[in-house]
Phi, psi and omega in degrees: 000153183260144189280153187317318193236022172342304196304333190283302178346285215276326178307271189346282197311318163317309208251014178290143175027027185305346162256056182258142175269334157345292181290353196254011172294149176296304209264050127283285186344319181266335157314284196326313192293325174294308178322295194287337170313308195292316174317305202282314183302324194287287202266031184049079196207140169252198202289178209198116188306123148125356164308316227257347161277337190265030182248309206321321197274328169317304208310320194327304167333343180273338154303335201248065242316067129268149158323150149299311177290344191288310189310303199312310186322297155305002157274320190274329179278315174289320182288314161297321155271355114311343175198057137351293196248012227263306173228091159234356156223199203270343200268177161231042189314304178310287169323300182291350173280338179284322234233313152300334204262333185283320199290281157010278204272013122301312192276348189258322172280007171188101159291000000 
């Protein structure tokens, strides 16, 4: 079944790496699309503009005689040791804590 906002998805996935040639294959665009329907379904979540750049260097893994699960896989291991909490709800409670914390830290190195 397709998630509510199925349409942002399938846009992302278009506007993923398009001047890749890689990326303008169809049948990436629908690995991408599946990944991420299913990624947001897995961890109940909904989807969230900027997934589909932290999926994109995986797809390479895919030339490289990985699996489409193995690819998935390595997406759920890195968003886990590394962006925990960055899409871990419906909110972007994190993200804007990042983004203060940035903010911080620009005003304290160029006051």
């Amino acid at each position: 079944t397709e998630e509510p906002n199925q349409r942002v998805i399938r846009n992302d996935c278009q506007r993923t790496r398009a001047g890749v040639p890689k990326f303008k294959e169809a049948s990436t665009q629908m690995h991408l699309e599946k990944m991420l329907t299913f990624f947001v379904k897995l961890r109940g979540i909904k989807y969230k503009q900027g997934i589909n750049e932290v999926l994109a260097p995986f797809m390479y893994l895919h030339d490289e005689n990985f699996s489409l699960d193995d690819v998935f896989e390595c997406l759920q291991r890195f968003l886990h040791r590394f962006l925990p909490a960055v899409f871990a709800d419906d909110e972007f409670h994190a993200l804007q804590c990042f983004f203060i914390s940035f903010r911080y830290l620009l005003l304290y190195h160029i006051p």
